[in-house]
MARDO-476594 format. One record per residue (C-alpha): residue number from 0; residue in one letter; x, y, z. Coordinates in nm, 4 decimals. Layout:
residues N
(NUM, 'A', (X, Y, Z)),
...
//
This chain:
residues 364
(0, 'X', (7.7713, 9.6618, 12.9220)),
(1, 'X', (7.8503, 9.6226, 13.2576)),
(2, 'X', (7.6046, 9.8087, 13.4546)),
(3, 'X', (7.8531, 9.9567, 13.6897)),
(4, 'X', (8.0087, 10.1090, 13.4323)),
(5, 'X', (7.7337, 10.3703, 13.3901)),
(6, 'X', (7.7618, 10.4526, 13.7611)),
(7, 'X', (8.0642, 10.4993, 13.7391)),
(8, 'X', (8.0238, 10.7891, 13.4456)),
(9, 'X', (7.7401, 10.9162, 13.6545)),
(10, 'X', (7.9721, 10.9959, 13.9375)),
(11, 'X', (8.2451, 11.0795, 13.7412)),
(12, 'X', (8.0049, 11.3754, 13.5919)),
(13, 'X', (7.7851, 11.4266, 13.8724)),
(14, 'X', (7.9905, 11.3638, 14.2040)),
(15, 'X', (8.3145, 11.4909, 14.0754)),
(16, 'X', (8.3251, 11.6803, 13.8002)),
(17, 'X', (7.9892, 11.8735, 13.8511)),
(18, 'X', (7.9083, 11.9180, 13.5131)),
(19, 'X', (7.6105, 12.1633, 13.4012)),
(20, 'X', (7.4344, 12.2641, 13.0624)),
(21, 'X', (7.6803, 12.4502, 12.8688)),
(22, 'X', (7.9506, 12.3175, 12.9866)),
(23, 'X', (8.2744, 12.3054, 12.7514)),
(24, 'X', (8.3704, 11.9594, 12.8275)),
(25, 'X', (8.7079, 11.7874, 12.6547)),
(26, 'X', (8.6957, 11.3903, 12.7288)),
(27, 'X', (9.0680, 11.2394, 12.6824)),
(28, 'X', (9.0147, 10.8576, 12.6087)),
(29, 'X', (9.2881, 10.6294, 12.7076)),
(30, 'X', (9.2948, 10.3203, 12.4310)),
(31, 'X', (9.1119, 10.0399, 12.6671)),
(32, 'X', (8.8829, 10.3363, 12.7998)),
(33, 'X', (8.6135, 10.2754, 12.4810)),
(34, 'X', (8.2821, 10.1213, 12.7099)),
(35, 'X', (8.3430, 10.4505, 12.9871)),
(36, 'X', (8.3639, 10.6697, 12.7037)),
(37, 'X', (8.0446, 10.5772, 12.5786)),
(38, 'X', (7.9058, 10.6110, 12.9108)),
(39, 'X', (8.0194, 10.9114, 13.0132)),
(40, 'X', (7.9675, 11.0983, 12.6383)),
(41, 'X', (7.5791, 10.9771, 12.7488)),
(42, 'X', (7.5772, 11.1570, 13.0581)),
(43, 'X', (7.7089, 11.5004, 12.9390)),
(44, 'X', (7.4660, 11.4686, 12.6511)),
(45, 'X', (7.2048, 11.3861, 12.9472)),
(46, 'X', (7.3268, 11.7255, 13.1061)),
(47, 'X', (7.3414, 11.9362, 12.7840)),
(48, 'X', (7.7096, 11.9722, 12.8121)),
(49, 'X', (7.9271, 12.0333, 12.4761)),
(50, 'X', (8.1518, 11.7352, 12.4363)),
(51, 'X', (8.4922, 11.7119, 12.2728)),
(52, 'X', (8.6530, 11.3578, 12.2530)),
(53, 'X', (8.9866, 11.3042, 12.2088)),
(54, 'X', (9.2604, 10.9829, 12.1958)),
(55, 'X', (9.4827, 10.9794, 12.4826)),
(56, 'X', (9.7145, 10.6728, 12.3527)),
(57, 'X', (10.0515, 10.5935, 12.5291)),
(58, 'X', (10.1321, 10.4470, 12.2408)),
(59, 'X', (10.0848, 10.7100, 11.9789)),
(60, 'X', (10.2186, 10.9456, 12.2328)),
(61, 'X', (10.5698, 10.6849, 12.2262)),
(62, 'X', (10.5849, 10.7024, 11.8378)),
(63, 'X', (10.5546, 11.0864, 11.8563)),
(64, 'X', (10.7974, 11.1385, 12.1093)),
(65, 'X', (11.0757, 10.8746, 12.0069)),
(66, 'X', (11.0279, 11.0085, 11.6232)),
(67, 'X', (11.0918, 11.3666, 11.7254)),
(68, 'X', (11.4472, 11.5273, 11.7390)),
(69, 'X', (11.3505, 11.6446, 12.1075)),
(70, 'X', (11.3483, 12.0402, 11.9785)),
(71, 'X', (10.9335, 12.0499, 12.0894)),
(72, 'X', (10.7785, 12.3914, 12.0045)),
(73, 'X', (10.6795, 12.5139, 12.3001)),
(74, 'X', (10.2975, 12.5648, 12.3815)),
(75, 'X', (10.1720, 12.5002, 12.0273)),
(76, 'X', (9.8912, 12.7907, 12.0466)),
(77, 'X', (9.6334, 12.5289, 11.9048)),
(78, 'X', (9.7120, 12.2559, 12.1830)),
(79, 'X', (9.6908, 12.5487, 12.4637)),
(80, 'X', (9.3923, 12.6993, 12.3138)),
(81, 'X', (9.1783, 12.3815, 12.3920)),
(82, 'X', (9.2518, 12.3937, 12.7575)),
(83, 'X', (9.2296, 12.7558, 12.8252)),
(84, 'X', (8.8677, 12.7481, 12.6644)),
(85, 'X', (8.7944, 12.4301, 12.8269)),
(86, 'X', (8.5561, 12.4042, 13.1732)),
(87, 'X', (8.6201, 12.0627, 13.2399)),
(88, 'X', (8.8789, 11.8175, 13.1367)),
(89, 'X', (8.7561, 11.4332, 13.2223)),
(90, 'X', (9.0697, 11.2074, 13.1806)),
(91, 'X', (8.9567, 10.8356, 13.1292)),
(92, 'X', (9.3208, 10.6124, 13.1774)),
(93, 'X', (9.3145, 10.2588, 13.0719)),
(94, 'X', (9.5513, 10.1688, 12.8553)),
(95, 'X', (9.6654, 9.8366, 12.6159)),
(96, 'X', (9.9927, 9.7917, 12.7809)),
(97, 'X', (10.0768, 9.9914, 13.1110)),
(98, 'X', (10.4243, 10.0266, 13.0363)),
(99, 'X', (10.3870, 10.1655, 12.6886)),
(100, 'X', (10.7051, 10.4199, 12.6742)),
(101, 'X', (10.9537, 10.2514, 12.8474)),
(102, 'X', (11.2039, 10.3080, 12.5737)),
(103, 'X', (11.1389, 10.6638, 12.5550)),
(104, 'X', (11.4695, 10.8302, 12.6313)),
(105, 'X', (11.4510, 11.0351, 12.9452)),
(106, 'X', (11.5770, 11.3372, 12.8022)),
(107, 'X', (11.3055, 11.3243, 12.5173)),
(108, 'X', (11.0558, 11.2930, 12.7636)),
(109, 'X', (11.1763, 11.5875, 12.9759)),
(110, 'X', (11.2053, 11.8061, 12.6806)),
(111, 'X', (10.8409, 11.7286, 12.5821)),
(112, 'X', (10.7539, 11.7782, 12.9566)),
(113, 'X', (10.9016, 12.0470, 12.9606)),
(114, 'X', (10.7797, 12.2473, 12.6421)),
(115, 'X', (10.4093, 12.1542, 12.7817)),
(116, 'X', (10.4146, 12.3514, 13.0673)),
(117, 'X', (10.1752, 12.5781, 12.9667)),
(118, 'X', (9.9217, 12.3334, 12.8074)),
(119, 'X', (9.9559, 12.1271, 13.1367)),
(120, 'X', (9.9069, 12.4473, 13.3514)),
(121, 'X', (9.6219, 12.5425, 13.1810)),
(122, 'X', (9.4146, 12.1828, 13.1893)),
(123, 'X', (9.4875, 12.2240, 13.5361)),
(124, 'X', (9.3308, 12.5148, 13.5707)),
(125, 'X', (9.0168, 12.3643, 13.4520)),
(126, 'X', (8.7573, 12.1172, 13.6424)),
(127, 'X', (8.9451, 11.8498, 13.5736)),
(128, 'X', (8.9124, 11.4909, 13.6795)),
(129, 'X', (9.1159, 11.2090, 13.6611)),
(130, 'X', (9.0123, 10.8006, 13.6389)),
(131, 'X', (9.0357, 10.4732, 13.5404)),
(132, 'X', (8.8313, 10.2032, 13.3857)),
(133, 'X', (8.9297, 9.8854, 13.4447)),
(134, 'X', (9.1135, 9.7083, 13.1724)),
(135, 'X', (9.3109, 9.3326, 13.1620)),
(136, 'X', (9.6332, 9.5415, 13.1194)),
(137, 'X', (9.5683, 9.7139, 13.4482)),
(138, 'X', (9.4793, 9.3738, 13.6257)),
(139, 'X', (9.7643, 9.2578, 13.5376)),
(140, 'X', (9.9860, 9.5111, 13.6622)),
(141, 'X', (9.8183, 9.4837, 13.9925)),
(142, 'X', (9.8645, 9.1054, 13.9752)),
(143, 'X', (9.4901, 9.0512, 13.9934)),
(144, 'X', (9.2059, 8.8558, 13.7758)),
(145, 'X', (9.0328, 9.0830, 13.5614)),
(146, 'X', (8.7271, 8.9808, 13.7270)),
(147, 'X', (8.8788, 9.0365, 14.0538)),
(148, 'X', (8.9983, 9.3677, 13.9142)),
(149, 'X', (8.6755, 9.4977, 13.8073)),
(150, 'X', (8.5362, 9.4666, 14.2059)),
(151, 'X', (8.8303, 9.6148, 14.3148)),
(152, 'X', (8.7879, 9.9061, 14.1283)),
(153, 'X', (8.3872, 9.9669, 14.1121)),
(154, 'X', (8.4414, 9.9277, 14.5088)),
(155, 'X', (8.6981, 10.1822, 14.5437)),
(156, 'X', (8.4986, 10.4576, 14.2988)),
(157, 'X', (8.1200, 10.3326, 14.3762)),
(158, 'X', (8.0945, 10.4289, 14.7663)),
(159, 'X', (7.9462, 10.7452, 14.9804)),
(160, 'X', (8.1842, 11.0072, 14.8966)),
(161, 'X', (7.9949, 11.2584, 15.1369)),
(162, 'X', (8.0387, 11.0545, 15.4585)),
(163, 'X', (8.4639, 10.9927, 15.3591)),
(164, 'X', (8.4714, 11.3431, 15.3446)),
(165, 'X', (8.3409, 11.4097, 15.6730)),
(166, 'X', (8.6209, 11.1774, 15.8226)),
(167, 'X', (8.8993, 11.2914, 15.6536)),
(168, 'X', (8.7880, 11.6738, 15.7608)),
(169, 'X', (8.9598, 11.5610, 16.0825)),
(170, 'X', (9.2653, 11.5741, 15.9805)),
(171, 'X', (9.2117, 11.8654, 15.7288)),
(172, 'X', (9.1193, 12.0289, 16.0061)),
(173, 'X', (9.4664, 11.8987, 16.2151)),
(174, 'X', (9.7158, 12.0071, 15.9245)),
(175, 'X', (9.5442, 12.3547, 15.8395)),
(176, 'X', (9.5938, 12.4287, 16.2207)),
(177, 'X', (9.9526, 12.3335, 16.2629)),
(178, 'X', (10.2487, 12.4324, 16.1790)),
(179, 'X', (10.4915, 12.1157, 16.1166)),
(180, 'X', (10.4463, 11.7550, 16.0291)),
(181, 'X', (10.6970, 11.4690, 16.1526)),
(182, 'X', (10.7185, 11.1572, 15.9711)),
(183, 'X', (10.9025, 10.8700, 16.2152)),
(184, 'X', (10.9642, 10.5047, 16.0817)),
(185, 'X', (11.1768, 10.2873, 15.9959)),
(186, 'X', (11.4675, 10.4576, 15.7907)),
(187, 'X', (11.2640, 10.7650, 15.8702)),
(188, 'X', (11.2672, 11.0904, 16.0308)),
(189, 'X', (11.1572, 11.3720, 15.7804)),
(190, 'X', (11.0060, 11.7270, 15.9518)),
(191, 'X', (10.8324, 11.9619, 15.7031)),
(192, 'X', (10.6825, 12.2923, 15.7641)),
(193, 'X', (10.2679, 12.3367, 15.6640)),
(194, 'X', (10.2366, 12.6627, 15.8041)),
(195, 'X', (10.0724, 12.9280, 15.5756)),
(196, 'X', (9.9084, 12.6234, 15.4116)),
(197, 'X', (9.5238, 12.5065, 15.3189)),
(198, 'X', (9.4691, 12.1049, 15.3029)),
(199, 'X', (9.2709, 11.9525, 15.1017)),
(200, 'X', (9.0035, 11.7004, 15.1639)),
(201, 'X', (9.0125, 11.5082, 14.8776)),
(202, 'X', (8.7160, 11.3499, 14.7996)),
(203, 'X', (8.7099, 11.2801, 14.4598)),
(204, 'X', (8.4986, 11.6468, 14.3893)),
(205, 'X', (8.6233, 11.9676, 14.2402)),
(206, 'X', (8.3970, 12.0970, 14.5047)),
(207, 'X', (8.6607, 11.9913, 14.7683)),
(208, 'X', (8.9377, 12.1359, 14.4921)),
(209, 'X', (8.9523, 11.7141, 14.4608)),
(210, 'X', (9.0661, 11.5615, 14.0575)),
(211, 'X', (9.1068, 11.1898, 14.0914)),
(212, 'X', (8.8568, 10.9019, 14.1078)),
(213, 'X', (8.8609, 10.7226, 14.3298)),
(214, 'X', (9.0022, 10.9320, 14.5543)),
(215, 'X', (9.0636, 10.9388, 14.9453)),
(216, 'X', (9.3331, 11.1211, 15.0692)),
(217, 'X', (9.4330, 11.4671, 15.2716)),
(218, 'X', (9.7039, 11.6775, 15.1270)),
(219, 'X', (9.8693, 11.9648, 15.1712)),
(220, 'X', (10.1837, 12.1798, 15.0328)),
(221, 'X', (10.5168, 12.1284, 15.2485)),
(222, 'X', (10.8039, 12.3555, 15.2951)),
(223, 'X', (11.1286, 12.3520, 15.4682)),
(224, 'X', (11.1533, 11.9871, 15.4395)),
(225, 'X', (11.4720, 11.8104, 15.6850)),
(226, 'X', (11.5616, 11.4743, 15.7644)),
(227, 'X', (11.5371, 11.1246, 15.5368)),
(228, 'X', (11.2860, 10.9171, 15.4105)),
(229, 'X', (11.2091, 10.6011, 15.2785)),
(230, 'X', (10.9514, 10.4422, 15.0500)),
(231, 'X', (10.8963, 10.1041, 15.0437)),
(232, 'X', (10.5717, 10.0791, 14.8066)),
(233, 'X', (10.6925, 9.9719, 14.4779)),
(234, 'X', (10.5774, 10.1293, 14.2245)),
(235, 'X', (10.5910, 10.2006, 13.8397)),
(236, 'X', (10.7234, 10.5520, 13.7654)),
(237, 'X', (10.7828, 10.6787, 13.3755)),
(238, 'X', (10.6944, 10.3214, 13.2531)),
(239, 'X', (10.9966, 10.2109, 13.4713)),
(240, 'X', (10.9585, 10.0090, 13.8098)),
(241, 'X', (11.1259, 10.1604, 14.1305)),
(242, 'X', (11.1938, 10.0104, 14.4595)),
(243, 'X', (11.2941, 10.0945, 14.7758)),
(244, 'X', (11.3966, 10.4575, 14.7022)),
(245, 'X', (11.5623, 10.6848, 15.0257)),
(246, 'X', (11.5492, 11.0591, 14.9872)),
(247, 'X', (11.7900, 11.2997, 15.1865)),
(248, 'X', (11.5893, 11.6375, 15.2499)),
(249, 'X', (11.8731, 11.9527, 15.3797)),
(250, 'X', (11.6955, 12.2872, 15.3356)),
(251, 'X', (11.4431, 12.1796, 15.1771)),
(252, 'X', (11.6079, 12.0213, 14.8629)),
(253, 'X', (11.6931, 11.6680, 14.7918)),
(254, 'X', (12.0677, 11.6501, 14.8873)),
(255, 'X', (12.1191, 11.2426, 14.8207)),
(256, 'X', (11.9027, 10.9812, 14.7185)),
(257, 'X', (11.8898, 10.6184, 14.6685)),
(258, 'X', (11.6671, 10.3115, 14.5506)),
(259, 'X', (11.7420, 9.9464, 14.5326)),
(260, 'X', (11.6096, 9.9057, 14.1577)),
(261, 'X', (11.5252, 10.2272, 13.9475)),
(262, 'X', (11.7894, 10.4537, 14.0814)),
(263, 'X', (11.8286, 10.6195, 13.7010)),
(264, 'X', (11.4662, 10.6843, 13.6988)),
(265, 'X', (11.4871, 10.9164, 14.0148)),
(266, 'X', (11.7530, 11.0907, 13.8710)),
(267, 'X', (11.6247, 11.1398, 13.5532)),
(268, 'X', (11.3192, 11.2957, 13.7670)),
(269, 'X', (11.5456, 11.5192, 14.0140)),
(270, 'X', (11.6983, 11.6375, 13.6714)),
(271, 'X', (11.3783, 11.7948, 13.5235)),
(272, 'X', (11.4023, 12.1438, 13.6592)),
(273, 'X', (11.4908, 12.3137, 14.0255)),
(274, 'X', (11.1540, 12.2624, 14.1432)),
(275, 'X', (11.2124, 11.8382, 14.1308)),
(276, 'X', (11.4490, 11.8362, 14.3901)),
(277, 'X', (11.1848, 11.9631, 14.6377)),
(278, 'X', (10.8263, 11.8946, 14.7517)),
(279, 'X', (10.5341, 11.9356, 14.5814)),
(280, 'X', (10.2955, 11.7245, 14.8598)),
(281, 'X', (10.2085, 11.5741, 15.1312)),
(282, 'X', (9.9416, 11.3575, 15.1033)),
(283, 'X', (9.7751, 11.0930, 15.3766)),
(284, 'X', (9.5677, 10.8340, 15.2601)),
(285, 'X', (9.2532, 10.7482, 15.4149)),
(286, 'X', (9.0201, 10.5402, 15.1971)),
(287, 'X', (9.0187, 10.1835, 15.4109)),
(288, 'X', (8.8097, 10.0541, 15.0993)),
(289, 'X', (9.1659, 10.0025, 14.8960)),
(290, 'X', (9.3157, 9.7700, 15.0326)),
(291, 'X', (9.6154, 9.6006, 14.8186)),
(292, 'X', (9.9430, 9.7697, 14.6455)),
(293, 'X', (9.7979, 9.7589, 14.2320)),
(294, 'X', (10.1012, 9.9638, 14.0904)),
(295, 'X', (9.8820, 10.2241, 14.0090)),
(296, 'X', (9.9329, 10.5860, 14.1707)),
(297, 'X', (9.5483, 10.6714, 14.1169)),
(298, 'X', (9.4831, 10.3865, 14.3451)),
(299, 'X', (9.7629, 10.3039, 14.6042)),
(300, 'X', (9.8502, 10.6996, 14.7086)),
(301, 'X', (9.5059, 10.6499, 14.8799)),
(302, 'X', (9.5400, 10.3609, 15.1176)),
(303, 'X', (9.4312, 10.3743, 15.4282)),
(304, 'X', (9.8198, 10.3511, 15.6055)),
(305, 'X', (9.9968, 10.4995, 15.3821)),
(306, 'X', (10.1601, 10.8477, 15.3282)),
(307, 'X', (10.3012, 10.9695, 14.9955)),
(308, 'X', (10.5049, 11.2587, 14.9167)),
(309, 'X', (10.5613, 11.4169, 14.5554)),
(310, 'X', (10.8985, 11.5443, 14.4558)),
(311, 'X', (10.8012, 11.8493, 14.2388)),
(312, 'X', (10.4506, 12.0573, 14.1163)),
(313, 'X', (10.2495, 12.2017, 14.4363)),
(314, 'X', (9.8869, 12.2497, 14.3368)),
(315, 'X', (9.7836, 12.5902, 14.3737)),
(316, 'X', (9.4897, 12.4619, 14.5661)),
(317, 'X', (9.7185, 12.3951, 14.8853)),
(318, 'X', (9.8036, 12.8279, 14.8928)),
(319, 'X', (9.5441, 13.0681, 15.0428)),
(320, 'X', (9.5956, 13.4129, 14.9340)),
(321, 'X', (9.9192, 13.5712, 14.9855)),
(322, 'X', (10.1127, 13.3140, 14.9985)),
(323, 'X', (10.0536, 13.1950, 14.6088)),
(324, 'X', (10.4650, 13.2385, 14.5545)),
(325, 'X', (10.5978, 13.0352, 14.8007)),
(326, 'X', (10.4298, 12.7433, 14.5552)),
(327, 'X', (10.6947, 12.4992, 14.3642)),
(328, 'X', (10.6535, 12.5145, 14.0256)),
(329, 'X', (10.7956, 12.2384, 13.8122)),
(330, 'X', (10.7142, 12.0402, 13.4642)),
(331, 'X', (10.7012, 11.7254, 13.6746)),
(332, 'X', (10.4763, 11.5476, 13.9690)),
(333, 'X', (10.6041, 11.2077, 14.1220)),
(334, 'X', (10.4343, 11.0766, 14.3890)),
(335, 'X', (10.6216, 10.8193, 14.6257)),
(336, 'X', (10.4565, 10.6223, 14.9071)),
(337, 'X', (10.5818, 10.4358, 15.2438)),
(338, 'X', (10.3579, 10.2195, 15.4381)),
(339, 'X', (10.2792, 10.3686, 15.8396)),
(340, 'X', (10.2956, 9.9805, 15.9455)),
(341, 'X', (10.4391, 9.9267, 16.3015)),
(342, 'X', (10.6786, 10.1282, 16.4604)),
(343, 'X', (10.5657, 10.4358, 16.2346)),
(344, 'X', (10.4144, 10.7631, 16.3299)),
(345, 'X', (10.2894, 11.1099, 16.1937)),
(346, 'X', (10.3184, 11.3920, 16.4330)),
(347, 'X', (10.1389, 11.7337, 16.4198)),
(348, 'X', (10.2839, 11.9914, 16.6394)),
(349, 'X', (10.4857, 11.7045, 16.8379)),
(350, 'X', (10.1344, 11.5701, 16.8877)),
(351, 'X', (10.0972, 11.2285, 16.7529)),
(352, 'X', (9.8025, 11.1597, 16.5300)),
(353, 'X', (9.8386, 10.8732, 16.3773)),
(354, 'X', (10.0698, 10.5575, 16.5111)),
(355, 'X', (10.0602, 10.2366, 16.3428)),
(356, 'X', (9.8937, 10.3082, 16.0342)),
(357, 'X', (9.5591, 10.3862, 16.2887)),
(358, 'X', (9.5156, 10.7535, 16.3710)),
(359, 'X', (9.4176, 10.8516, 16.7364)),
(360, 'X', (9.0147, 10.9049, 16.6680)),
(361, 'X', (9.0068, 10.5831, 16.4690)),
(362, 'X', (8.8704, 10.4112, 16.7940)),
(363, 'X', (8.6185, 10.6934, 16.9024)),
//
């Protein structure tokens, strides 16, 4: 086995999960995921943590889902129990074939969404952590070797975590002292409120109320969201590719939208509840060390240049106390990005901190 593969489980428990003896630990195991299991399920033995495995197919989860006659029990108590008596939940992603449920009807899949809420609220109320071992299917999707694939990845999760998040406190620090962000680019101009709000300096540790590995990004909670934006990453979104997608913001809601190919699929989204047609995040990304567009959220939200909103969910993080109802609730979480290339800025305050893609300190 590849030796990066077991320090990759060791920051996975260590760095970002922070797993101790006695820990209640449930390990979901995407189907190419095998070799990190086997790594990881060594480290939490290591650390005298209990371990439950379990297999977190796309497939199976298409058979279920397309089988079913979309009537989903709400909360089945044994599903919810799991998570509620759970510390940490490690997800390891890495499936056979990335685009698994594409023929899962939307409605089916919102129903199912939808009767989860609970379950889902509660594994998020855990330690959880999000990642990815790298698999051919995912080097595909990203257009990449496998070989090439594998560096990619061990250099975007293998690198000093403590000295990224001691850059991206800048701008922590920026957003949790002002009151509104503006977005300006091309086929942009969106304004959003972040007062009353707590970023978060994600880096990749529940200690900095971080879940994903790699991580590499600053987000925060937006409200009052005006204007239009555009996103011109394309990405993969409910097994479905989307392109090119405008969204129309009037009191904070999505009022119009758009996309050159996948239009359906951002309906279907903006369909889910009330909470879809608003935002759930702002995030920046700041990790310089990923460097390409791979199709895969985990990865491209955190580019160094990019910003990414998410239509739906806030984290609860992102509220200090007080303010804990103002959060969106919702049975969905869709991240879209846009590039900050030329001619782009993000404004704090009407002061500009970032033009270019490059914020202001970058040359310090």
């Amino acid at each position: 086995m590849d030796e990066r593969v077991h320090d990759h489980a060791e920051v996975l428990v260590d760095w970002s999960a922070r797993i101790e003896a006695g820990d209640d630990v449930v390990l979901r195991v995407a189907e190419g995921a095998h070799d990190l299991a086997v790594a990881v399920a060594e480290k939490l033995g290591e650390r005298g943590a209990n371990l439950l495995s379990v297999y977190d197919s796309a497939e199976v989860a298409r058979a279920y889902t397309r089988a079913h006659d979309g009537k989903f029990d709400p909360d089945p108590e044994y599903q919810l129990a799991l998570y509620e008596q759970a510390d940490s939940v490690l997800s390891l992603g890495g499936g056979r074939n990335t685009t698994a449920g594409a023929d899962v009807p939307s409605d089916r899949r919102r129903a199912l969404a939808n009767a989860r809420e609970g379950i889902r609220e509660a594994r998020l109320a855990t330690d959880w952590v999000s990642t990815v071992h790298p698999t051919r299917s995912l080097a595909q999707q990203a257009g990449m070797s496998y070989a090439a694939y594998r560096e990619f990845v061990y250099d975007a999760v293998l690198r000093d975590w403590d000295a990224l998040a001691g850059e991206m406190g800048r701008l922590k620090r920026r957003l949790d002292d002002g009151s509104e962000v503006r977005i300006v680019g091309e086929g942009t101009d969106l304004t959003m409120s972040v007062e009353n709000r707590v970023a978060v300096n994600s880096a990749a540790s529940v200690a900095y109320d971080s879940h994903n590995l790699p991580s590499g990004e600053v987000f925060t909670a937006p409200a009052e969201t005006e204007g239009t934006v555009t996103f011109d990453v394309p990405m993969t979104i409910n097994d479905r590719r989307v392109r090119d997608v405008r969204l129309e913001f009037a009191d904070g809601e999505v009022v119009d939208f758009a996309a050159e190919q996948g239009a359906d699929v951002i309906a279907d989204v903006l369909d889910t509840d009330a909470g879809a047609k608003r935002l759930g995040e702002l995030g920046v990304g700041m990790n310089r060390g990923i460097d390409r567009v791979t199709d895969n959220i985990l990865f491209d939200e955190k580019m160094g240049g990019t910003v990414h909103l998410a239509l739906g969910r806030a984290y609860a993080s992102n509220f200090p106390a007080g303010h804990e109802d103002e959060r969106t609730e919702s049975a969905v979480h869709v991240d879209l990005i846009r590039w900050m290339n030329e001619g782009s800025r993000l404004e704090i305050d009407g002061e500009v901190v970032q033009e270019d893609g490059r914020f202001v300190w970058e040359d310090d």
